[in-house]
C-alpha positions as CSV (number, residue, x, y, z in Angstrom):
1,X,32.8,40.1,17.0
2,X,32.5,38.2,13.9
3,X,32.7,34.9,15.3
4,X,30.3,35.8,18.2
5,X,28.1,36.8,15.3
6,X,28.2,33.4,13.3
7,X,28.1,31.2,16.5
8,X,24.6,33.1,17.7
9,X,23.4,32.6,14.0
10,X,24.1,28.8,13.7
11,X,22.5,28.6,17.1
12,X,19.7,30.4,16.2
13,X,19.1,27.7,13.0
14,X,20.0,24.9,15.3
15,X,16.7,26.2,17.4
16,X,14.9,26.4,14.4
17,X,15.5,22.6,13.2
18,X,14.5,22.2,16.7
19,X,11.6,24.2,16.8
20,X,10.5,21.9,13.1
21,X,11.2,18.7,14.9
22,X,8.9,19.8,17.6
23,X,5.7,21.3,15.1
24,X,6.2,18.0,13.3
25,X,5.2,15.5,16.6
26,X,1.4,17.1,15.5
27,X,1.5,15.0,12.3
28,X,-0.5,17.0,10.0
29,X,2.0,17.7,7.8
30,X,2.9,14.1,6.7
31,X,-0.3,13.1,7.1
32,X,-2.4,15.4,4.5
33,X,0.3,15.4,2.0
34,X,-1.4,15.4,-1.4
35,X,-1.8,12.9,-4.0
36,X,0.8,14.3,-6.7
37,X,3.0,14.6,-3.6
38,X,2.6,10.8,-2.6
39,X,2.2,9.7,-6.1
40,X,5.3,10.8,-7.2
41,X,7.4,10.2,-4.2
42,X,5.7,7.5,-2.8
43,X,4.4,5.8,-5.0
44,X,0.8,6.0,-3.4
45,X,-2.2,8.2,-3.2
46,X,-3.3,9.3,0.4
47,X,-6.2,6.9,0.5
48,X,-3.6,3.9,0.2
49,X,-1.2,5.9,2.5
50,X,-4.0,6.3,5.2
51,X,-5.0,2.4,4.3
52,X,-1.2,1.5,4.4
53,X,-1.1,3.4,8.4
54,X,-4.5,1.6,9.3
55,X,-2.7,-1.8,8.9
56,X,0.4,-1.6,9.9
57,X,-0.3,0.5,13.2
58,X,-0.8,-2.9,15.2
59,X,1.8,-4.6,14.0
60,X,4.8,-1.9,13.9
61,X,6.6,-1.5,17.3
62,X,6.0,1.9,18.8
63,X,8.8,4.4,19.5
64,X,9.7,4.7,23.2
65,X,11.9,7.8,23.1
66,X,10.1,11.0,23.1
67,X,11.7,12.9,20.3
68,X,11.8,9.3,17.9
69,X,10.9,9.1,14.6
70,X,6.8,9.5,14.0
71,X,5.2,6.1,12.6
72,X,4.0,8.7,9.9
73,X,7.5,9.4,9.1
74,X,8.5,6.0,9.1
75,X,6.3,5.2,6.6
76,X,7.1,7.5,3.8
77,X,10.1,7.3,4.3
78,X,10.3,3.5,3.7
79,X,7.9,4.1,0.6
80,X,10.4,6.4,-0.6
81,X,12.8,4.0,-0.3
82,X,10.3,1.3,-2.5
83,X,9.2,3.7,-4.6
84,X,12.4,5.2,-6.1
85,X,15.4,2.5,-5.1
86,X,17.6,4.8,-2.6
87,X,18.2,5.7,0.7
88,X,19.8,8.9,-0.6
89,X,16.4,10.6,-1.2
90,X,14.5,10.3,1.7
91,X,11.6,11.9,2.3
92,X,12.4,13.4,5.7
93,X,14.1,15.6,3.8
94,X,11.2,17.6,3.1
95,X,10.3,18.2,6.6
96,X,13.2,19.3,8.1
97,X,13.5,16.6,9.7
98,X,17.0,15.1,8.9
99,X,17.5,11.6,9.4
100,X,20.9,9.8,9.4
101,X,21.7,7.1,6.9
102,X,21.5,4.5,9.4
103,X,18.2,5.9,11.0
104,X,17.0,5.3,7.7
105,X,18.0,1.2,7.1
106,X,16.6,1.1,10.7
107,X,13.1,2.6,9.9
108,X,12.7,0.5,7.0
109,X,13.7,-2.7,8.5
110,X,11.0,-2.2,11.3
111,X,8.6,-1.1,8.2
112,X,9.7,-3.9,6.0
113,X,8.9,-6.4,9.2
114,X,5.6,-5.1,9.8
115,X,4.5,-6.1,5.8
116,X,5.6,-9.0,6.4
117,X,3.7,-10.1,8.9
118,X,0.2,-9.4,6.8
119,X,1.7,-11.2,3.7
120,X,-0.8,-14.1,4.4
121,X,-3.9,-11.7,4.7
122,X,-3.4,-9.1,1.6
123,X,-1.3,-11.9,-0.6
124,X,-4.1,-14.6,-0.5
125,X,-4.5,-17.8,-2.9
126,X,-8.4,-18.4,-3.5
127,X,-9.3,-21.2,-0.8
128,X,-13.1,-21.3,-1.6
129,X,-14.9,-22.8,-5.0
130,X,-17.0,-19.5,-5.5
131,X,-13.8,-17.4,-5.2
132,X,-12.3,-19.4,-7.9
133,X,-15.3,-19.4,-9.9
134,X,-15.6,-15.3,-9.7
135,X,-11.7,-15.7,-10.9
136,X,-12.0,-18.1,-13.6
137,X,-15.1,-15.7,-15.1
138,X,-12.7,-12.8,-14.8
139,X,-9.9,-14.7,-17.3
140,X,-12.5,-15.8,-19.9
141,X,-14.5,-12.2,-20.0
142,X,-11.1,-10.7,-20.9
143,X,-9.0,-13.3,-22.6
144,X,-12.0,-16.5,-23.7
145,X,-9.1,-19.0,-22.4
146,X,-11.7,-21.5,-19.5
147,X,-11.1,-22.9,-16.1
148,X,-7.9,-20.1,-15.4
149,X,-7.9,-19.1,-12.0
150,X,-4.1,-18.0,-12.2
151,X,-0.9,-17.4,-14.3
152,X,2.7,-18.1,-12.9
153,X,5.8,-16.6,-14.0
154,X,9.1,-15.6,-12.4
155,X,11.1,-12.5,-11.9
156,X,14.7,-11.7,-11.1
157,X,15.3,-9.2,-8.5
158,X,19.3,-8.2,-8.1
159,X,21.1,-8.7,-5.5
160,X,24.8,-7.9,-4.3
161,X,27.0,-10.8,-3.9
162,X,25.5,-12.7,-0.7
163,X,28.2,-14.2,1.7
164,X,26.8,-17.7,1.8
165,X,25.7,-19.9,-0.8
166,X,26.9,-17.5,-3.4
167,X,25.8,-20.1,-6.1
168,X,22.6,-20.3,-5.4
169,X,22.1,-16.9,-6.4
170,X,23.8,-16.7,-9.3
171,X,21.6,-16.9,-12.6
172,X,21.7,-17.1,-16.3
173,X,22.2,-13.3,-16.7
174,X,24.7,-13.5,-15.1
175,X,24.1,-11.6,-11.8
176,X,23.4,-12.4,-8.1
177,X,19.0,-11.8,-7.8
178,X,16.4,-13.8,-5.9
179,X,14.3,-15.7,-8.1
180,X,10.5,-14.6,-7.0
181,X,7.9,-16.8,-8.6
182,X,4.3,-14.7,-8.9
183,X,0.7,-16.1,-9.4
184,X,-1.8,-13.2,-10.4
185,X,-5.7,-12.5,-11.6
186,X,-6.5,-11.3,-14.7
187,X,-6.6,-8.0,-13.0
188,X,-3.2,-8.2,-12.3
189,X,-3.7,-9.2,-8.5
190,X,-1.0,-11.2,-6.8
191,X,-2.6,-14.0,-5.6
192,X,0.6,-16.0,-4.4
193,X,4.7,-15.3,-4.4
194,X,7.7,-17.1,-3.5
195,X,10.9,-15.5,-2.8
196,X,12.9,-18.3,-0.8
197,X,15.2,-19.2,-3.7
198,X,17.5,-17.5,-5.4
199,X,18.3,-16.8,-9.5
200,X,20.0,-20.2,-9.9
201,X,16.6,-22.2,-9.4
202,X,14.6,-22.9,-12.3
203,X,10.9,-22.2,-12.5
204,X,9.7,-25.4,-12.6
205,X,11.8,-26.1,-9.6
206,X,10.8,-23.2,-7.4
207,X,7.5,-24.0,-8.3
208,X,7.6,-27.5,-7.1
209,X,8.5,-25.9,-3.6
210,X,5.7,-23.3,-3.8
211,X,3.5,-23.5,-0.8
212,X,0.3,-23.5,-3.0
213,X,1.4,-26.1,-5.2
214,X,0.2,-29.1,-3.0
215,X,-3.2,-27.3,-2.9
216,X,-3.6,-26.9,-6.7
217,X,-3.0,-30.4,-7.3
218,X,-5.1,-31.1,-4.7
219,X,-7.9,-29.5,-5.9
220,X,-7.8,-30.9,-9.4
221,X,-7.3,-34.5,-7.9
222,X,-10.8,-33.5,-6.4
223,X,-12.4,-33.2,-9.3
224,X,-12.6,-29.5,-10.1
225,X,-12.3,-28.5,-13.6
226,X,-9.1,-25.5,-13.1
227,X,-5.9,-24.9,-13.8
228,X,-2.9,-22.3,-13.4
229,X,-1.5,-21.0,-16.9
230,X,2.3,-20.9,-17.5
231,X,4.7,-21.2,-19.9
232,X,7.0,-23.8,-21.4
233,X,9.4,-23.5,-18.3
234,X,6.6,-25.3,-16.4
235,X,5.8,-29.2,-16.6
236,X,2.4,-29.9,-18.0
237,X,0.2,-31.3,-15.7
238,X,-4.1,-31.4,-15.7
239,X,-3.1,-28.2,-13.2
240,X,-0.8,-26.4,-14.9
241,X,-1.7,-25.4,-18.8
242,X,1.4,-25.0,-20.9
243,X,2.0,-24.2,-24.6
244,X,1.8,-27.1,-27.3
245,X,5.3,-27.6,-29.2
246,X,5.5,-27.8,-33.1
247,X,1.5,-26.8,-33.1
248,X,0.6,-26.4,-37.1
249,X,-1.0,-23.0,-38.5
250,X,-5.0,-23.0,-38.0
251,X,-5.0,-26.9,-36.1
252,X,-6.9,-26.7,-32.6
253,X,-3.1,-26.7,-30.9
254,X,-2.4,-23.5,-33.1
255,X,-6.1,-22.0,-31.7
256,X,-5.0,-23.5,-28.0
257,X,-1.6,-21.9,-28.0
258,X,-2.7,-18.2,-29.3
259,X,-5.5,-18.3,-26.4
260,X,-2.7,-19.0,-23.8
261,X,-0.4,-16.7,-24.9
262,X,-3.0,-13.9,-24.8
263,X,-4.2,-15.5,-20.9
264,X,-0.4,-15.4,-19.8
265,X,0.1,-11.8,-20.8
266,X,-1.6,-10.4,-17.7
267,X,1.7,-12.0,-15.7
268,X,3.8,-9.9,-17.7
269,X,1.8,-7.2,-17.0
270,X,1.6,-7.4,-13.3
271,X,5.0,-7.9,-12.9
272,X,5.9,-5.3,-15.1
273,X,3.8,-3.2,-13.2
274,X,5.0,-4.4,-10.1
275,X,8.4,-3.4,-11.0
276,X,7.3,0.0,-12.4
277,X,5.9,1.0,-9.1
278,X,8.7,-0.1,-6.8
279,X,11.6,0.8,-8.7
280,X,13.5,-0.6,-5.9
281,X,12.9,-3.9,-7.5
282,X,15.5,-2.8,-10.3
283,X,16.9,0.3,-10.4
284,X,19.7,-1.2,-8.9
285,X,21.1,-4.3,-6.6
286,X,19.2,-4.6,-3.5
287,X,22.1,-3.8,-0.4
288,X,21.1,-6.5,1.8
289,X,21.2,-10.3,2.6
290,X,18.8,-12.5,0.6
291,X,16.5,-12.9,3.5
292,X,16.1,-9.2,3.9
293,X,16.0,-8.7,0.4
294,X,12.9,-11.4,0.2
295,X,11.0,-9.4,2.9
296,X,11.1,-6.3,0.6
297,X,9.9,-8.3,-2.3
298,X,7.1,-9.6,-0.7
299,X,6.3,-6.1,0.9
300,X,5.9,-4.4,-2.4
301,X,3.7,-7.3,-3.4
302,X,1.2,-6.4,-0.7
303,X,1.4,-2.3,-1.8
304,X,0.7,-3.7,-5.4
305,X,-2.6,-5.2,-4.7
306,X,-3.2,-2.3,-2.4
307,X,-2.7,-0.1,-5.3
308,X,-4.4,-2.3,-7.3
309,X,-7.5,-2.3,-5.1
310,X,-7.9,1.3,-4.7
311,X,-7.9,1.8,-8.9
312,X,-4.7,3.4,-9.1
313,X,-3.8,4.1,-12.5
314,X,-1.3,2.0,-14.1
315,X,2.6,3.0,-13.6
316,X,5.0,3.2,-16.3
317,X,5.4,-0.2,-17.0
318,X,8.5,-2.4,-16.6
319,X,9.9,-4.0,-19.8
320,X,11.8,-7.2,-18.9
321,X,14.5,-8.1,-20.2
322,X,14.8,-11.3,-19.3
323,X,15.5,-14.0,-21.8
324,X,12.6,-16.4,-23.2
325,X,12.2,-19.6,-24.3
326,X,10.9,-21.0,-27.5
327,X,7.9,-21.7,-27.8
328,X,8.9,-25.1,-29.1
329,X,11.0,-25.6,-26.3
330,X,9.3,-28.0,-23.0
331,X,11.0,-29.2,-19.3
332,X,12.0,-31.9,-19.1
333,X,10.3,-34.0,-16.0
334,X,11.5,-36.6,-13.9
335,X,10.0,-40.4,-14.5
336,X,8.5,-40.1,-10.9
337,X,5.7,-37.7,-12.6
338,X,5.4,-39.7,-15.6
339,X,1.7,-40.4,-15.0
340,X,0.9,-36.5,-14.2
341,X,2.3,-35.7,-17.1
342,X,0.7,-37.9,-19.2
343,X,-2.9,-37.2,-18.1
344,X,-1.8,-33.5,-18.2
345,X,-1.3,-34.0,-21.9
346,X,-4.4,-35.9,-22.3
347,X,-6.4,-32.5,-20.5
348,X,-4.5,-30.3,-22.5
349,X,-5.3,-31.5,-25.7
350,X,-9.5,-31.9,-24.9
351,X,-9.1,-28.4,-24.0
352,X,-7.8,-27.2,-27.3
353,X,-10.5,-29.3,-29.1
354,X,-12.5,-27.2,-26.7
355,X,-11.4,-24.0,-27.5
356,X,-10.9,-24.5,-31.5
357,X,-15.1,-26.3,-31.8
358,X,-16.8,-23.6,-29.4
359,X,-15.1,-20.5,-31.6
């Protein structure tokens, strides 16, 4: 009688899961979560999360089985997955709605895929003058450096151990990571990002193979007065500011290099938020192939400046701890570039007479 008992009671909860699966195909419940909910296990507020649905809708296949996971569903489950680093906690969870482990790598694949595809229209590089211009403004109203209308800087993201060109990925840390090279605003926008190499490349490399570098120099072949600010891990060029070595205490290179420094903190700070936000991005090694590991890089690019343009307050913020180089320290550049690099110096150094006579 006992057993007839239990079996009729787990039957009777089996209905019940069944009877939640069914409720949920209505939606309302994932889809008027509240902030604090989203915030804290998404990562998002729900005007981002109904922003994030408008978008992807059109490009994110739709389910063909009847009882399949909700889009809705998909969703946060995949910004669970970006916003805390595990498949473990999934937000199904909260909904009764238990998915399996492999359900879950499946949804976020197909999520991941559908980002991807809008990288080019929510990760854009300023093609226009005016859009520049509004950029450059935006630099010297915060930091007084001119003619900025983007920093550059790199970031390692951890990887496990990929099966083919292991040494590609190996860096100076020490671990496996894709390399992901980042231009941003002064607002802390991503304007541009590269994650096609892995930790092994160096930044001047990677950004060599950029596809906005040909555009930049372009530009400032043209004639326009602009230029991306970097560190010393970057060649000087007339498009590409870099610290002056060896500068002397109060001398116009001194004045240039304190300016920069100041300009190239917002970098830090977007990546740093970046990271904070999507903790997937280093709470631990990233289970997947480079290529897929890329495509979840680049998605949490396009949820940054999603975040970013719906005012969302600031995460906790990263700290990297990534190793530096001097300030006294410069790359070295190939004798093809000699001639860039020597009319970069020459653009560097009226610049800092710029900046140290208009103080």
């Amino acid at each position: 009688m006992d057993t007839l008992i239990k079996i009729k009671m787990l039957r009777g909860s089996s209905y019940k899961d069944k009877i939640s699966r069914e409720k949920l195909k209505d939606l309302s419940n994932c889809i008027n979560l509240s902030d604090s909910y989203l915030l804290t296990n998404c990562g998002v507020n729900r005007f981002v999360y109904h922003q994030i649905l408008r978008i992807l809708e059109p490009v994110v296949p739709k389910t063909q089985r009847c009882n399949g996971i909700p889009f809705p569903i998909k969703v946060l489950v995949t910004l669970s997955f970006l916003a805390n680093g595990s498949h473990q906690k999934s937000v199904s969870k909260d909904f009764n709605l238990h998915i399996s482990q492999k359900s879950v790598s499946r949804v976020i694949k197909i999520i991941i895929e559908g980002f991807n595809m809008l990288l080019d229209k929510y990760v854009v590089f300023p093609t226009m003058p005016i859009q520049r211009e509004q950029i450059k403004e935006g630099f010297y109203r915060k930091y007084h450096f001119p003619g900025t209308y983007g920093c550059i800087d790199g970031t390692y993201v951890e990887i496990v151990c990929p099966r083919d060109d292991e040494e590609a990925f190996f860096d100076r840390k020490g671990q496996y990571s894709i390399h992901a090279q980042i231009v941003s605003d002064a607002n802390s926008k991503i304007l541009a990002i590269c994650c096609r190499f892995g930790g092994a490349a160096s930044n001047a490399y990677i950004w060599n193979n950029m596809n906005i570098r040909p555009f930049v120099e372009y530009i400032s072949k043209q004639g326009e007065t602009g230029w991306l600010v970097a560190d010393n891990k970057y060649p000087q060029r007339g498009w590409l500011m870099t610290p002056i070595p060896h500068a002397l205490h109060g001398s116009p290179e001194w004045q240039y290099n304190y300016f920069l420094g100041r300009t190239k903190s917002c970098i830090d700070r977007c990546i740093g938020k970046l990271k904070g936000r999507w903790q997937c991005l280093h709470r631990r090694p990233l289970h997947y192939t480079p290529q897929r590991a890329a495509k979840i890089i680049n998605a949490c690019a396009i949820l940054h400046n999603l975040c970013i343009g719906a005012n969302l307050s600031d995460p906790d913020i990263f700290i990297s701890t990534e190793p530096t180089y001097s300030l006294n320290e410069t790359t070295e550049m190939s004798d093809d570039n000699v001639n860039d690099l020597y009319s970069g110096l020459e653009v560097r150094k009226q610049l800092a007479e710029r900046i140290y006579y208009n103080l």
